[in-house]
DRENSEGU-582640 format. One record per residue (C-alpha): residue number from 1; residue in three letters; chain; x, y, z. Coordinates in pm, whole numbers, plus 50000, padded with zeros to 5 digits. Layout:
# DRENSEGU-582640
<node><n>NUM</n><res>ALA</res><chain>A</chain><u>X</u><v>Y</v><w>Z</w></node>
...
***
This chain:
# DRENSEGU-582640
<node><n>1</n><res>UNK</res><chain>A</chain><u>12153</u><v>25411</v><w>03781</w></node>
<node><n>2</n><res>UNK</res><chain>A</chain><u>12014</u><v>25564</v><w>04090</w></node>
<node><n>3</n><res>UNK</res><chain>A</chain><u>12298</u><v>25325</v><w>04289</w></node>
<node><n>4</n><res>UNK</res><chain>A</chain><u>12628</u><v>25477</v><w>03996</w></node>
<node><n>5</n><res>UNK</res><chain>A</chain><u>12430</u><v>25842</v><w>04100</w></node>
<node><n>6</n><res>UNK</res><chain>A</chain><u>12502</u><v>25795</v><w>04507</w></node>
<node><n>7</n><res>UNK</res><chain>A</chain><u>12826</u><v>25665</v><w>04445</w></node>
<node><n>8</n><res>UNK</res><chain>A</chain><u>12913</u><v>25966</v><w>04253</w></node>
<node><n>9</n><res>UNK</res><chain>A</chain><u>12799</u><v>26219</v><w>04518</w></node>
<node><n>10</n><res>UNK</res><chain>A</chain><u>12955</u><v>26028</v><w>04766</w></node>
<node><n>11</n><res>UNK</res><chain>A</chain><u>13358</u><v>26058</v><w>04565</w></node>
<node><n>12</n><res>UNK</res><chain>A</chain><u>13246</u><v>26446</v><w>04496</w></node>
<node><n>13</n><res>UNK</res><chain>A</chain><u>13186</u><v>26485</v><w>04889</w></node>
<node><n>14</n><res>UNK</res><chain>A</chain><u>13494</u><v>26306</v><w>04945</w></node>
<node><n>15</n><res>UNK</res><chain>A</chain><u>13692</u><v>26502</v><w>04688</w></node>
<node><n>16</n><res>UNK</res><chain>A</chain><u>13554</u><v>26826</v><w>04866</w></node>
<node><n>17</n><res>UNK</res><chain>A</chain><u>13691</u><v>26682</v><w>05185</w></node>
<node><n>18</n><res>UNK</res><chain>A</chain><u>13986</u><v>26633</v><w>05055</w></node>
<node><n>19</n><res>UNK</res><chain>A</chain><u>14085</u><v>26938</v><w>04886</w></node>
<node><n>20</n><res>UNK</res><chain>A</chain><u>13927</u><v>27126</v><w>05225</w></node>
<node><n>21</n><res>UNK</res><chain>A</chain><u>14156</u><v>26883</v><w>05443</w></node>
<node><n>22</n><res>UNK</res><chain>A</chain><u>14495</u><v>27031</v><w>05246</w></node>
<node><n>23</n><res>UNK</res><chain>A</chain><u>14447</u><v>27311</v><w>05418</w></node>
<node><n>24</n><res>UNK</res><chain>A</chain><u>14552</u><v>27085</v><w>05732</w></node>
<node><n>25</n><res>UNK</res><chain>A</chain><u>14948</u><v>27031</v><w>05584</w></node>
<node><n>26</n><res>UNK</res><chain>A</chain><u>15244</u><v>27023</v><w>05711</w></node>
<node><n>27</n><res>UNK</res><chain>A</chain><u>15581</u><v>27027</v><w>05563</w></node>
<node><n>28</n><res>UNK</res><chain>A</chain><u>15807</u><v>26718</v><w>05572</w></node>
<node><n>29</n><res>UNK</res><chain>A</chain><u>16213</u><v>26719</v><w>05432</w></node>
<node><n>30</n><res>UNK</res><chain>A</chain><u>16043</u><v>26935</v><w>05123</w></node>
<node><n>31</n><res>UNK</res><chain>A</chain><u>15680</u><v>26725</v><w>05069</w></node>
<node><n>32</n><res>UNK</res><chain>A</chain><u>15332</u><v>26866</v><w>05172</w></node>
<node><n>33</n><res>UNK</res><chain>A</chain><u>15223</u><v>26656</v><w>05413</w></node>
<node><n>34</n><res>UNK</res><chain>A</chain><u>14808</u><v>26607</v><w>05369</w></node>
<node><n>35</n><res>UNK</res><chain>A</chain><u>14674</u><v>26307</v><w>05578</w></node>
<node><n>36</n><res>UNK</res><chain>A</chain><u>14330</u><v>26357</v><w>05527</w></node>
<node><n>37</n><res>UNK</res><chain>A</chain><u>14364</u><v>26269</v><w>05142</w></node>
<node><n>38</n><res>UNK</res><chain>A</chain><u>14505</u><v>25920</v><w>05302</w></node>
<node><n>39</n><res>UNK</res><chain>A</chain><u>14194</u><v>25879</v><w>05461</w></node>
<node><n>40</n><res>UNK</res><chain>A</chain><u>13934</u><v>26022</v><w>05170</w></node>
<node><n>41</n><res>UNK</res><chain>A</chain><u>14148</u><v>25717</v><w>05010</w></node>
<node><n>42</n><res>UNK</res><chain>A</chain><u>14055</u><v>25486</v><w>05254</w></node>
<node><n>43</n><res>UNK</res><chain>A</chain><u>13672</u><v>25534</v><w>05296</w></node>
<node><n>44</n><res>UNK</res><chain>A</chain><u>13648</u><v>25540</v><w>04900</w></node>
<node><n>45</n><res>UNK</res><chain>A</chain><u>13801</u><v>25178</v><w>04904</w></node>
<node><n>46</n><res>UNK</res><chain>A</chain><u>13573</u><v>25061</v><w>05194</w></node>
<node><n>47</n><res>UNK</res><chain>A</chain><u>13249</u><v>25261</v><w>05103</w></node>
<node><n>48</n><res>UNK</res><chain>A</chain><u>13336</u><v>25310</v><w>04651</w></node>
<node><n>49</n><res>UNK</res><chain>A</chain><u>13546</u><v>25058</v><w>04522</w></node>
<node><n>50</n><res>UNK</res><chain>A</chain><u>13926</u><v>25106</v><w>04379</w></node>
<node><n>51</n><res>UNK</res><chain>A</chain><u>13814</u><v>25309</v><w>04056</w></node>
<node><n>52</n><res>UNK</res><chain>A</chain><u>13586</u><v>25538</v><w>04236</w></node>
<node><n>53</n><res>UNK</res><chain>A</chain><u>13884</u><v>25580</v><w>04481</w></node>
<node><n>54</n><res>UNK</res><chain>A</chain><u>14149</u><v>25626</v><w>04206</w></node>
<node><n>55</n><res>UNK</res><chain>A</chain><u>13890</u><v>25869</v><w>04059</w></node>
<node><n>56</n><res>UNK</res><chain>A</chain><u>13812</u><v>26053</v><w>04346</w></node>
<node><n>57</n><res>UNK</res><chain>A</chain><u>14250</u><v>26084</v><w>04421</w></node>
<node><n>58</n><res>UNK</res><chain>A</chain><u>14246</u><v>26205</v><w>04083</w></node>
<node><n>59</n><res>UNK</res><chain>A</chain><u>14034</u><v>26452</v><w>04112</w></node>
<node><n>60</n><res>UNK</res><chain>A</chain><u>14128</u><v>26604</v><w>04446</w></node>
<node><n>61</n><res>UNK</res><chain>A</chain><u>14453</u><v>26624</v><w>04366</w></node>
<node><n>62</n><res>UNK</res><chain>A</chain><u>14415</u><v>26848</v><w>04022</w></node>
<node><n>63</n><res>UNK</res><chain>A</chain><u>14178</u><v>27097</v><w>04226</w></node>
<node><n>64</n><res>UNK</res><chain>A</chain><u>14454</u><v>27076</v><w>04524</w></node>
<node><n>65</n><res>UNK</res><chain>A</chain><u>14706</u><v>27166</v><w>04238</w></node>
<node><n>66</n><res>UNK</res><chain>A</chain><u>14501</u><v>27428</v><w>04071</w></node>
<node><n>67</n><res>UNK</res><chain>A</chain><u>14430</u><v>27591</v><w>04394</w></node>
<node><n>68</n><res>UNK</res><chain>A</chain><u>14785</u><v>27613</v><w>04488</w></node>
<node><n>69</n><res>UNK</res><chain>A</chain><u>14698</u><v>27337</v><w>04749</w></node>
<node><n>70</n><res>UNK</res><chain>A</chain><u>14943</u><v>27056</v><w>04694</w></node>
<node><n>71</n><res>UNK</res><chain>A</chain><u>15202</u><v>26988</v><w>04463</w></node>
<node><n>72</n><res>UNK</res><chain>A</chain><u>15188</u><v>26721</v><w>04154</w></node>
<node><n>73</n><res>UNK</res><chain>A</chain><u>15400</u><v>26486</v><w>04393</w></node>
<node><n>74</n><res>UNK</res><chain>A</chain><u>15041</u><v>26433</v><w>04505</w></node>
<node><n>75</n><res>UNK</res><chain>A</chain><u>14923</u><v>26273</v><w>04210</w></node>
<node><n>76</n><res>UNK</res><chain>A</chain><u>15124</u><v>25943</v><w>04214</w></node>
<node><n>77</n><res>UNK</res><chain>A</chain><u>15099</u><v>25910</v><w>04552</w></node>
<node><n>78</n><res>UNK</res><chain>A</chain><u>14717</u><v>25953</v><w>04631</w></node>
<node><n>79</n><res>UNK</res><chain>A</chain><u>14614</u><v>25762</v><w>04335</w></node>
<node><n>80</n><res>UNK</res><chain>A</chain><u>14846</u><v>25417</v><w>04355</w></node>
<node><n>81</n><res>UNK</res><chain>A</chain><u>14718</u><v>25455</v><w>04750</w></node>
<node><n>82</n><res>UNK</res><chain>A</chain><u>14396</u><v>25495</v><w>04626</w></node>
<node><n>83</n><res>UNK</res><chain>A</chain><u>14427</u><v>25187</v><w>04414</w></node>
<node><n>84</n><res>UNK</res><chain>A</chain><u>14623</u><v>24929</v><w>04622</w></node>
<node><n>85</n><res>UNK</res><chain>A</chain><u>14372</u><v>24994</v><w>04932</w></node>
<node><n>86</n><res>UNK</res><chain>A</chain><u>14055</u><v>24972</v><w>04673</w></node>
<node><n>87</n><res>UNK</res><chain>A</chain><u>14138</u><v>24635</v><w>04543</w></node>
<node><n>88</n><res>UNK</res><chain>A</chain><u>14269</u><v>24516</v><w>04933</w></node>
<node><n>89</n><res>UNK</res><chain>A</chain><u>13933</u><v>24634</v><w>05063</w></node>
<node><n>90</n><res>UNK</res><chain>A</chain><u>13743</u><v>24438</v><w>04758</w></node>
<node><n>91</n><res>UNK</res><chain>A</chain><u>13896</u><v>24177</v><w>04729</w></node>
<node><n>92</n><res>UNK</res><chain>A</chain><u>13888</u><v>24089</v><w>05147</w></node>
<node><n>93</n><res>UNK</res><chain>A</chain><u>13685</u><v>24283</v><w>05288</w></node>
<node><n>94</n><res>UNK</res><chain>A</chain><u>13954</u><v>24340</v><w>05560</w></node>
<node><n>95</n><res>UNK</res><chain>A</chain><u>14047</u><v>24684</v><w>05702</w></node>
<node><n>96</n><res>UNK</res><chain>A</chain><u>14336</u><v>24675</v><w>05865</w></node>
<node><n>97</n><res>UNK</res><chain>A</chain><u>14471</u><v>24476</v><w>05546</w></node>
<node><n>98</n><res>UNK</res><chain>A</chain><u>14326</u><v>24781</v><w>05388</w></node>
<node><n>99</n><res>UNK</res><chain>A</chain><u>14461</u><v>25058</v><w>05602</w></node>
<node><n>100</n><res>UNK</res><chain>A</chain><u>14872</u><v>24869</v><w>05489</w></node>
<node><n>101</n><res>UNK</res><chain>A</chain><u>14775</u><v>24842</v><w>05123</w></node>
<node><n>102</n><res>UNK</res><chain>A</chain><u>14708</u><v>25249</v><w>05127</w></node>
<node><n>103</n><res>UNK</res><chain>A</chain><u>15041</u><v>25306</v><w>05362</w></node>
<node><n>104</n><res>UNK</res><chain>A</chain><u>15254</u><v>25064</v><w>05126</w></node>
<node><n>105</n><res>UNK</res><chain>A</chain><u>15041</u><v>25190</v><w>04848</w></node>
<node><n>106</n><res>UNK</res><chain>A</chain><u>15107</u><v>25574</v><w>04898</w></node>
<node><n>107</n><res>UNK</res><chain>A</chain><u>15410</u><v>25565</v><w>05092</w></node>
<node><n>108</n><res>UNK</res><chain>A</chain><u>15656</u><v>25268</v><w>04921</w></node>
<node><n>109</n><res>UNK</res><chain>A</chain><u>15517</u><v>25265</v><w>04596</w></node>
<node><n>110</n><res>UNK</res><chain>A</chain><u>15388</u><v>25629</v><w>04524</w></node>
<node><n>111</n><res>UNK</res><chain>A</chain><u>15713</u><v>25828</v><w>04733</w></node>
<node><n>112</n><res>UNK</res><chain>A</chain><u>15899</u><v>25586</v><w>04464</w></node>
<node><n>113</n><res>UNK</res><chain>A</chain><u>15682</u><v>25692</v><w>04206</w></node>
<node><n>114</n><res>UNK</res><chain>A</chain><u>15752</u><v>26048</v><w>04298</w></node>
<node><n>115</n><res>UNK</res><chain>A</chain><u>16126</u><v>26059</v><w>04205</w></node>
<node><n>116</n><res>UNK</res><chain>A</chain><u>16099</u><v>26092</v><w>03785</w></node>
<node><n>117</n><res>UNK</res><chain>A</chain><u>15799</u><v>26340</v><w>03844</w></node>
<node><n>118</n><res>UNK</res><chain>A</chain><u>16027</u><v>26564</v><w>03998</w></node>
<node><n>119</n><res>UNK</res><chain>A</chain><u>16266</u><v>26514</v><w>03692</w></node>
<node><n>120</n><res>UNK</res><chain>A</chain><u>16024</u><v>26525</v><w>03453</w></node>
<node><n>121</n><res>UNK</res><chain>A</chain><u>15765</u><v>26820</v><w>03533</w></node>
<node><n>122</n><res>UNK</res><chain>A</chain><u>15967</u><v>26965</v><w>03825</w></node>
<node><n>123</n><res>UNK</res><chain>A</chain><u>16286</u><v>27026</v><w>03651</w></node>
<node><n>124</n><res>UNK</res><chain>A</chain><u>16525</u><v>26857</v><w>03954</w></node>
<node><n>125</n><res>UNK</res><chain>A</chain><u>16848</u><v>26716</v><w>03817</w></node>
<node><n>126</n><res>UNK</res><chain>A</chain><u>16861</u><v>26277</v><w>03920</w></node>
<node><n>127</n><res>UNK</res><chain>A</chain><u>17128</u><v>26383</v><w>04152</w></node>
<node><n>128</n><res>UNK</res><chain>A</chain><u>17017</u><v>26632</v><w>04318</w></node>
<node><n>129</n><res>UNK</res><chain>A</chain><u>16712</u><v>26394</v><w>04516</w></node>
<node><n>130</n><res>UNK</res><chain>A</chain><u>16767</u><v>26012</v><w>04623</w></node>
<node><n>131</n><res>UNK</res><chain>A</chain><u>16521</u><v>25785</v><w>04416</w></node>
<node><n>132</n><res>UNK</res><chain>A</chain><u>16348</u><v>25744</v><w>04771</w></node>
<node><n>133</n><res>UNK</res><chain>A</chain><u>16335</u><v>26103</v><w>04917</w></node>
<node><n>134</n><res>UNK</res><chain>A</chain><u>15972</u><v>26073</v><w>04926</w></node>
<node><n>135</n><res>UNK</res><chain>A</chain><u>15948</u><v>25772</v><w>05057</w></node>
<node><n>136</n><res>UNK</res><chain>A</chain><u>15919</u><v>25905</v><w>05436</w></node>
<node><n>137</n><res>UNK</res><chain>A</chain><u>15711</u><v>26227</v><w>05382</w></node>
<node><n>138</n><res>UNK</res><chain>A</chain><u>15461</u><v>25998</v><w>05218</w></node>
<node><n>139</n><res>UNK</res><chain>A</chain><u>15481</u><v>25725</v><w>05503</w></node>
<node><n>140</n><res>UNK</res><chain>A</chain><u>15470</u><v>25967</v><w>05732</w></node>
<node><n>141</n><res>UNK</res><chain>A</chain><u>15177</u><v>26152</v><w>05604</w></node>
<node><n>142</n><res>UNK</res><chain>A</chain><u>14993</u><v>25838</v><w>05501</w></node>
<node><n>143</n><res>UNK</res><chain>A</chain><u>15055</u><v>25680</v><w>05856</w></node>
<node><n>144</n><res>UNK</res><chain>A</chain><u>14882</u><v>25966</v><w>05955</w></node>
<node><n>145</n><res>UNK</res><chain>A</chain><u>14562</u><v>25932</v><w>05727</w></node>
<node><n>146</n><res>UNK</res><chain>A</chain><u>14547</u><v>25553</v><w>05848</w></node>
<node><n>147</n><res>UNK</res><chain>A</chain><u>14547</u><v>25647</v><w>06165</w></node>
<node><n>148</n><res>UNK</res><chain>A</chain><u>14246</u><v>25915</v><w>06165</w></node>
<node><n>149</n><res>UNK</res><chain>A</chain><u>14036</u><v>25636</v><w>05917</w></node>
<node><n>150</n><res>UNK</res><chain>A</chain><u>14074</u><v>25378</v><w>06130</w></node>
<node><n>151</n><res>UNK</res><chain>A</chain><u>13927</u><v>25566</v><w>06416</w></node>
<node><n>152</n><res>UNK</res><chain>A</chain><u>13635</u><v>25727</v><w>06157</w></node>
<node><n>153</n><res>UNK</res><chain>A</chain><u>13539</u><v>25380</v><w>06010</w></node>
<node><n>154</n><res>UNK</res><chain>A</chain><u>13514</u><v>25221</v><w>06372</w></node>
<node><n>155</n><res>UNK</res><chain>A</chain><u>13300</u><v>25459</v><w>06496</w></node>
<node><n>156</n><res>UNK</res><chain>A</chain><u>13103</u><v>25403</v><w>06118</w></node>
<node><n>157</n><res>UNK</res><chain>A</chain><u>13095</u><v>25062</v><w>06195</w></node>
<node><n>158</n><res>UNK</res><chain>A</chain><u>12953</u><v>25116</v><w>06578</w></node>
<node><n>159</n><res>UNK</res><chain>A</chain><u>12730</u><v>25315</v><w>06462</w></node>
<node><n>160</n><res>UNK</res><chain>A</chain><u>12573</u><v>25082</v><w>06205</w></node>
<node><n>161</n><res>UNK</res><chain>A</chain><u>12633</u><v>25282</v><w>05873</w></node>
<node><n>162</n><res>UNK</res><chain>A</chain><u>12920</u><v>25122</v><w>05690</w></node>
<node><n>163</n><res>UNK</res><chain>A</chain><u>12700</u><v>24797</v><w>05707</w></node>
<node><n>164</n><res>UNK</res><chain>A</chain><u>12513</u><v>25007</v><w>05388</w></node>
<node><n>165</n><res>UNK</res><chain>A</chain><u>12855</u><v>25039</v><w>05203</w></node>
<node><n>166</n><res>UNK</res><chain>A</chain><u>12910</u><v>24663</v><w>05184</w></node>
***
């Protein structure tokens, strides 16, 4: 109990950071642009697991919504990142391997995933956007959350805390 209680805080901190860090966007071909979601993603694979993670994407992108933070392209791309790096970090224990799985995760998989939001909740006619016009923001903004992770869970790891994660 006291372990599911710590693990809980932990997402809700993250979540915080998360919907804090949105205020740190920047616009790219018509996306929002939010790296440090990519990297809440990341340390809730290596410190969570993949359904605290997914959780925890979940969550920060409906308050990022609400508050007129993000948009719901946010939503498929923060939670299959959330999920692809969760079950690379758990299943190998490898970083770097889990720093790709939230890039391919996020930016091939959730920029595709993107395309019949916009048609459905966004009201965009299919030929108006390419099936991949999110494809680069999403790289480009999840290349950036890998990026600022990698340095954060090095210095973790220097430090001697993540060893309490694993």
């Amino acid at each position: 109990m006291e372990t599911r209680t710590k693990k809980l805080c932990i997402a809700g901190v993250l979540v915080a950071v998360a919907v804090v860090g949105s205020l740190f966007s920047f616009p790219v071909f018509g996306s929002k642009c939010a790296p440090i979601q990519h990297m809440v993603n990341i340390l809730c694979a290596v410190m969570l697991g993949p359904w605290y993670g997914v959780g925890a994407a979940f969550c920060a992108s409906l308050i990022r919504n609400l508050l007129g933070l993000g948009s719901l392209m946010a939503f498929p791309g923060s939670m299959l990142g959330a999920l692809l790096c969760g079950i690379a970090f758990w299943k190998s224990r490898n970083i770097p391997l889990t720093l790709l799985a939230e890039v391919f995760g996020t930016g091939i998989l959730g920029g595709l995933c993107a395309y019949p939001v916009a048609i459905l909740f966004l009201g965009m006619q299919a030929g108006e956007i390419a099936f991949y016009a999110y494809v680069i923001p999403f790289l480009v903004s999840t290349v950036g959350g890998a990026v600022i992770s990698a340095v954060l869970l090095g210095a973790l790891k220097n430090t001697g805390v993540l060893r309490a994660y694993r």
